[in-house]
C-alpha positions in Angstrom: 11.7 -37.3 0.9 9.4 -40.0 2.2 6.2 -40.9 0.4 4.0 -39.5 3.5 5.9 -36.2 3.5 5.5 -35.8 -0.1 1.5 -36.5 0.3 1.3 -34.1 2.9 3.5 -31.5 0.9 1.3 -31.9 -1.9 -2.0 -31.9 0.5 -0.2 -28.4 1.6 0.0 -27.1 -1.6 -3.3 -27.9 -3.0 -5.2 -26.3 0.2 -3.2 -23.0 -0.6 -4.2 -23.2 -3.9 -7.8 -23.5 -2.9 -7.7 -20.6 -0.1 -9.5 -17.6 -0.9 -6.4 -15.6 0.2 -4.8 -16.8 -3.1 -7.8 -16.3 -5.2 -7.3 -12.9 -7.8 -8.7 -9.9 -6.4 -8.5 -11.3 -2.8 -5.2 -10.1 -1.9 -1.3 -9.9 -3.2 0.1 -13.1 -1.8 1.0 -14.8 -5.1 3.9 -14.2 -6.3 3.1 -13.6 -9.8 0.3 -10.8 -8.3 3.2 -8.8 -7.2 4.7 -5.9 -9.3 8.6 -5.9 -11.3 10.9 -3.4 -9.9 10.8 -1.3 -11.8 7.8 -2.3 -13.3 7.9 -2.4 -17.2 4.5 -0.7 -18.6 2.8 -1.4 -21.9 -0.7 0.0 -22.5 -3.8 -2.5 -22.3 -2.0 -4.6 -19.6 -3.8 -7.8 -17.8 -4.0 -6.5 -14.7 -6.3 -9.1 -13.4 -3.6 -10.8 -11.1 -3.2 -7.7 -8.8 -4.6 -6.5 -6.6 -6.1 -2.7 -6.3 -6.2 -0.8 -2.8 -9.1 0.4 -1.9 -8.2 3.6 0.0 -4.3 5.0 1.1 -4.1 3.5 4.3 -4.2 -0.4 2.6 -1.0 0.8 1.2 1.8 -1.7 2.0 4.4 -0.1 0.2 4.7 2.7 -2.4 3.9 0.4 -5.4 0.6 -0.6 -4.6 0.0 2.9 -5.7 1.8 2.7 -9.1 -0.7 0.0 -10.0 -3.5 2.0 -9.0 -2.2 4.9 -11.2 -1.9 2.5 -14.3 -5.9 2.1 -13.7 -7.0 5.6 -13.0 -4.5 8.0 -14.7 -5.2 8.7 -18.3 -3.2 5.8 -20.7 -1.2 8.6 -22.2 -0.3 10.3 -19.2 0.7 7.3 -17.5 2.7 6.9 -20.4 4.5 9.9 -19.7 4.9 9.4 -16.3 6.5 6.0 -16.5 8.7 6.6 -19.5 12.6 6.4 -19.7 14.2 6.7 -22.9 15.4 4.2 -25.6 15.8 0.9 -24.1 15.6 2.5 -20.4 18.6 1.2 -19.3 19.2 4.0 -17.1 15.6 3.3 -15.6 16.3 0.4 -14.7 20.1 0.4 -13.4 18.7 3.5 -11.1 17.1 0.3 -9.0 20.1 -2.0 -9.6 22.3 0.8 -8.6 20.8 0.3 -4.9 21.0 -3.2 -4.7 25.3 -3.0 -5.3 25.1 -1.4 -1.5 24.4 -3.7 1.2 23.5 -2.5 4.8 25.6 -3.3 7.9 23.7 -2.8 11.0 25.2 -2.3 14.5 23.6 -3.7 17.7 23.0 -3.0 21.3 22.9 1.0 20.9 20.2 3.5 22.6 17.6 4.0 19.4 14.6 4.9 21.3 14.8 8.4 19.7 15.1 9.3 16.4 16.2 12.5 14.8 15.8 13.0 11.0 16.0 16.3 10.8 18.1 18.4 8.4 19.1 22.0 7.9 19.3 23.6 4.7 20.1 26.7 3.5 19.5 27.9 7.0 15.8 26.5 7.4 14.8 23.6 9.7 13.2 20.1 8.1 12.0 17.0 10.4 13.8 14.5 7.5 15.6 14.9 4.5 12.6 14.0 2.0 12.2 16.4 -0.5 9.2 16.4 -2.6 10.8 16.3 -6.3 10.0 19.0 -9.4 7.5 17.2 -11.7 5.5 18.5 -14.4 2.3 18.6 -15.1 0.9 17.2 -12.0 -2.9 18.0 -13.2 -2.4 15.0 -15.8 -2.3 12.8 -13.0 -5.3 14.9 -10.9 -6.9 17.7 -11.1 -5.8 19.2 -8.6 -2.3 18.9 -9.4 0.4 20.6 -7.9 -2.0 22.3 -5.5 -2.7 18.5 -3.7 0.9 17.7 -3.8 1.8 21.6 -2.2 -1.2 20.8 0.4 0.2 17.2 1.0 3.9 19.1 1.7 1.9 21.4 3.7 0.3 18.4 6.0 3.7 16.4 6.1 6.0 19.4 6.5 8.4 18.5 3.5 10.1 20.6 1.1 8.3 20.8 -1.6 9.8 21.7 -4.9 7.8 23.3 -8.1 8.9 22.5 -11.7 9.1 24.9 -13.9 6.6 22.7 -16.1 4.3 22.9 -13.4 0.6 22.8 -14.4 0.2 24.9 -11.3 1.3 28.8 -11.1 4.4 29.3 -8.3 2.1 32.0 -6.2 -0.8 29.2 -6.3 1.5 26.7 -5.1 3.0 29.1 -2.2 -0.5 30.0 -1.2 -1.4 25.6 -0.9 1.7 25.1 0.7 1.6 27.8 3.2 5.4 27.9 3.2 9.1 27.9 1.5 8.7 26.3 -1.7 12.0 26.0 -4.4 11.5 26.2 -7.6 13.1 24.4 -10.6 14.3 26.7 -14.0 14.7 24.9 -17.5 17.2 27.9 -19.0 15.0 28.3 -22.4 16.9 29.7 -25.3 15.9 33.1 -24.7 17.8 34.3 -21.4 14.9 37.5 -21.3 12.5 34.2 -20.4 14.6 32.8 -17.9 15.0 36.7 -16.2 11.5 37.4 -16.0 10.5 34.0 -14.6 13.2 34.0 -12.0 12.6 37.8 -11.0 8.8 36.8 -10.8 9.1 33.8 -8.4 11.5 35.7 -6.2 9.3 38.1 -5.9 6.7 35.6 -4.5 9.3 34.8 -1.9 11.0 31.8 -3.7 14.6 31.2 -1.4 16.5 28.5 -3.4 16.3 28.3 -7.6 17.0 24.7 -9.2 18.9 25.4 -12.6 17.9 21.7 -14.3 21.1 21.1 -16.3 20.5 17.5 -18.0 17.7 18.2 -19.9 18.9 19.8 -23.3 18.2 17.6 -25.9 15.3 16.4 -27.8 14.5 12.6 -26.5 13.1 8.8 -27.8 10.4 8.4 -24.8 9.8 5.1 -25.7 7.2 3.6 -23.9 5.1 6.9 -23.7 5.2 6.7 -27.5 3.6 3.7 -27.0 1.1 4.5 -24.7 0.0 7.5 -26.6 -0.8 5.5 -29.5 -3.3 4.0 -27.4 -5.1 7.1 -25.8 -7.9 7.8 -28.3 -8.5 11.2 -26.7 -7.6 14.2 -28.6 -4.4 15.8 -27.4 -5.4 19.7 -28.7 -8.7 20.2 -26.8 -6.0 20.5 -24.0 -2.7 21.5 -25.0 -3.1 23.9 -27.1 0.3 23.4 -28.4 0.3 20.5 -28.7 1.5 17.8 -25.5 4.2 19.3 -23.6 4.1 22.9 -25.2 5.8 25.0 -22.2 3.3 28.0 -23.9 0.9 26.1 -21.9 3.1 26.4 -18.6 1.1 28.6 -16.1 4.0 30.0 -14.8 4.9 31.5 -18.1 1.9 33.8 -18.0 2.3 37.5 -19.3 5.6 36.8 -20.3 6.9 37.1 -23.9 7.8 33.7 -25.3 7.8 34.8 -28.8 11.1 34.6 -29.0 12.0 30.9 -27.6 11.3 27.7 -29.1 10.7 25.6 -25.9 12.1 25.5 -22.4 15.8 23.5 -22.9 18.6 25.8 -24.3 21.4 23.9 -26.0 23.5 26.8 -25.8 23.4 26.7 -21.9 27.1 27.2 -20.5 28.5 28.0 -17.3 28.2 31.7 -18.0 24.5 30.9 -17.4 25.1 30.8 -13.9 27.0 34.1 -13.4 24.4 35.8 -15.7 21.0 34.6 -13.5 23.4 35.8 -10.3 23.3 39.1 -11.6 19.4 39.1 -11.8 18.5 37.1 -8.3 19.6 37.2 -4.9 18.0 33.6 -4.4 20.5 30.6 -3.7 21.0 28.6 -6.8 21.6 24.9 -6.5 22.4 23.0 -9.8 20.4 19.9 -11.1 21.8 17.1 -12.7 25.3 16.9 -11.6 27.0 13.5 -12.4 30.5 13.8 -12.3 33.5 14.8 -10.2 34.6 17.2 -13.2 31.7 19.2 -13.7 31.1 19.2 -9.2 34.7 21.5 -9.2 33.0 23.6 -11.5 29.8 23.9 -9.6 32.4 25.5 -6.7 34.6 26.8 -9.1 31.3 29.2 -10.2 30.0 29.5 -6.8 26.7 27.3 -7.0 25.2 27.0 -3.3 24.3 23.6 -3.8 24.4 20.4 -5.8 21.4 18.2 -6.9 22.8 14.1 -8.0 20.2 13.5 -10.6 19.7 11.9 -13.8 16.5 12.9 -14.3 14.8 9.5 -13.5 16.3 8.1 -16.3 14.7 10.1 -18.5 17.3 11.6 -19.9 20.1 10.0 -21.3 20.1 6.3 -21.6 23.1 3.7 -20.8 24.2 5.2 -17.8 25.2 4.1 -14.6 22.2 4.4 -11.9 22.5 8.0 -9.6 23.5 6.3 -6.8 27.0 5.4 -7.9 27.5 9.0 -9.5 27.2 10.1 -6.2 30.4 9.4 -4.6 32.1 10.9 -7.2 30.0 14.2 -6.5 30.8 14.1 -2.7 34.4 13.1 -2.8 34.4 16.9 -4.2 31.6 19.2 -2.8 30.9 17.5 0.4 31.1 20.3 3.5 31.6 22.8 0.7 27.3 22.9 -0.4 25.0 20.7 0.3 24.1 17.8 -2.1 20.7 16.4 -2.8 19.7 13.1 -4.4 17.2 11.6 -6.2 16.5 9.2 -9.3 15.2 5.8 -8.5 14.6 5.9 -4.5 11.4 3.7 -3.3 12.7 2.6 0.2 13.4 3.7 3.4 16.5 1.6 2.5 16.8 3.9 -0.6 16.9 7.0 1.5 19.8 5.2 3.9 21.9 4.7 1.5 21.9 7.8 -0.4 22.7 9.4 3.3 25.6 6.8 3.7 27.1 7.7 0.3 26.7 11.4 1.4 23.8 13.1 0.2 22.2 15.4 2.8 19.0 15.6 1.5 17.0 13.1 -0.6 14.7 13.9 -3.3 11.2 11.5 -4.0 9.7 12.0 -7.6 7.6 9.2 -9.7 6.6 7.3 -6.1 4.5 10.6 -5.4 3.2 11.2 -8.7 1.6 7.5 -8.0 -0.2 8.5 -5.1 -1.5 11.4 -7.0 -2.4 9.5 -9.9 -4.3 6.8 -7.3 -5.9 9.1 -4.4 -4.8 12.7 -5.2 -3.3 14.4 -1.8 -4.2 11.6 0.3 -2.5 9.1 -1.9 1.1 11.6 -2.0 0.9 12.3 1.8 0.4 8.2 2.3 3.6 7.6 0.0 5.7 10.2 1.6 4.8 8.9 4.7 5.4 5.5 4.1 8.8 6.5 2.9 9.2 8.2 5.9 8.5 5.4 8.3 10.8 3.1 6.8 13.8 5.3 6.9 13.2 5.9 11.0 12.8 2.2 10.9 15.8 1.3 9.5 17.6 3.8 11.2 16.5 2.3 14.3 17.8 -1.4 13.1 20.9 0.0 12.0 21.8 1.9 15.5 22.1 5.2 13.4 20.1 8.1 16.2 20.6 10.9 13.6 21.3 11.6 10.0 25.0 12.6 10.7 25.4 9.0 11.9 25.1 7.2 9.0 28.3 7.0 6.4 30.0 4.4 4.6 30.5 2.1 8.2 26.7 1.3 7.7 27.6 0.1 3.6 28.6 -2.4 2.0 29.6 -2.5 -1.4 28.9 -6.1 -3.4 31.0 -7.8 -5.6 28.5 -9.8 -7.7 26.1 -7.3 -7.8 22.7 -8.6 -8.7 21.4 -8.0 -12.4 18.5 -7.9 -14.0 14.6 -7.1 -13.0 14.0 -7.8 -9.3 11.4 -9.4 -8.1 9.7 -8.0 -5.0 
């Protein structure tokens, strides 16, 4: 390089550095301003070097809103929210896991119009989003589960309710104004599980989640962490203590007395034929990871199957979801449908998961965000944004409709990527 073009590089360099564009709080352009992916949270954070959105529609992608949350969202809660467990391995390789996939586009074909739509269990969706079951929503807001329904509601996604909703399933129906699923934890006393299915069928629930990975007791890390920092005190609202499913609205006038929480470590496969004997709903099985345990979801008749590993919250050293799923649909695929989720931030996200087979694609923690920032407006912005950039992509890769896209749009790497990725 001559001497001239290395004065006028450094010339270049120092008026950037000088720009109010690249001054803190003035926007995101540095590098170091923007977020890890995933983002690794301690409690008392500088967060000086980022920049804070003002209102939904500043939004540039779903992660403006995680930082937001970190700001307004109670440190413990947060906590919760962002935790894996142990060293989060399985956090983290739920990212990776999308970055093994690379995307190959075709050209030259008609892509002026778009059709996301899916069908489901007989019912009609304009995409394959799926609002994920999380607990607790009213930690992040305090309208909970009722914002997130009424954000469904304004979007038109599926929306489905945890069982450790702070929200009661009839509230939620009544926000939503429509079908809304609802996810069971078993709990170790079966007479629980009855009386909580028979109630939200009654309600009009059509499809029960029967979350299978969640059994055990678990090291959440970097919540532990965080809570250590929240000075608050936890009984003036959980009565309990944190997390005490007693607490759980949608356990109301029914007899607990008799279970110690809501996972069952006795859960079998029996289960399944026992809660068919009590509910005419379609059950669809949560947590499915394997090829063996997908020919036993057909083998007991389960109307659907839901790829998840919880987020990554709950076992660690695991592959990421996405490369479980293969296994999953090399099985069950045109036999049930097969939901998705754990991990999925993109547009991009959402394509792959298609490609690899899932029919329906399940968003959890990027919502909770937009709660935790805005409350309804902030989840309808996310879902929305997510939204956008799958038709987008689909549009780039010349795929016109979900049934379009399979394995001729992948490609799998060979020297996959490793480590935290910068955005």
């Amino acid at each position: 390089m001559t001497n001239s073009r290395i004065h006028n590089r450094r010339n270049l360099l120092k008026w950037l550095g000088s720009s109010p564009l690249f001054l803190s709080g003035a926007g995101s352009l540095v590098a170091s301003e923007l977020p890890k992916d995933p983002m690794i949270w301690n409690p008392g954070m500088d967060l000086s070097q980022f920049y804070f959105i003002k209102d939904p529609s500043d939004a540039i992608n779903v992660f403006d809103f995680e930082i937001l949350a970190y700001k307004n969202v109670p440190v413990a809660h947060f906590g919760f929210m962002v935790s894996g467990i142990d060293d989060e391995v399985t956090l983290r390789e739920n990212r990776q896991a999308f970055l093994k996939y690379q995307l190959l586009p075709r050209r030259m074909r008609n892509v002026s119009q778009i059709d996301m739509s899916i069908n489901l269990f007989g019912r009609k969706w304009p995409s394959p989003l799926i609002i994920a079951p999380t607990g607790g929503n009213r930690a992040y807001n305090p309208m909970g589960e009722i914002a997130v329904a009424q954000a469904a509601k304004n979007g038109n996604f599926l929306n489905i309710l945890s069982n450790a909703a702070s929200s009661s399933y009839e509230d939620v129906v009544v926000a939503r104004e429509g079908d809304v699923w609802f996810q069971l934890y078993a709990t170790e006393d079966f007479n629980v599980a009855k009386q909580v299915v028979q109630r939200v069928q009654k309600a009009g629930c059509p499809v029960l989640e029967i979350t299978t990975d969640l059994i055990a007791t678990r090291n959440l890390e970097t919540f532990a962490r965080f809570r250590r920092a929240d000075t608050r005190v936890c009984s003036n609202c959980h009565i309990d203590g944190p997390g005490s499913f007693r607490d759980r609205p949608n356990y109301d006038n029914i007899d607990v007395s008799k279970a110690k929480g809501m996972q069952d470590t006795r859960m079998t496969w029996d289960f399944i034929k026992k809660i068919r004997d009590v509910t005419q709903m379609k059950i669809v099985l949560k947590g499915i990871l394997t090829e063996q345990d997908a020919r036993l979801c057909l083998k007991y008749g389960v109307d659907g199957i839901h790829v998840s590993n919880h987020g990554g919250r709950a076992e660690d050293n695991m592959r990421g979801s996405l490369e479980c799923l293969p296994d999953v649909v090399k099985v069950a695929k045109g036999k049930v449908p097969i939901l998705f989720d754990s991990g999925v931030r993109r547009g991009t996200d959402v394509f792959k998961a298609v490609a690899l087979g899932a029919d329906a694609v399940c968003i959890g923690r990027p919502y909770l965000w937009g709660l935790g920032a805005f409350g309804q407006p902030g989840v309808e912005k996310v879902m929305e944004i997510i939204r956008y950039e799958l038709f987008a992509i689909m549009q780039q890769m010349g795929t016109t409709s979900l049934k379009d896209i399979n394995m001729k749009y992948l490609v799998k790497t060979t020297g996959a990527q490793s480590g935290v990725k910068e955005l």
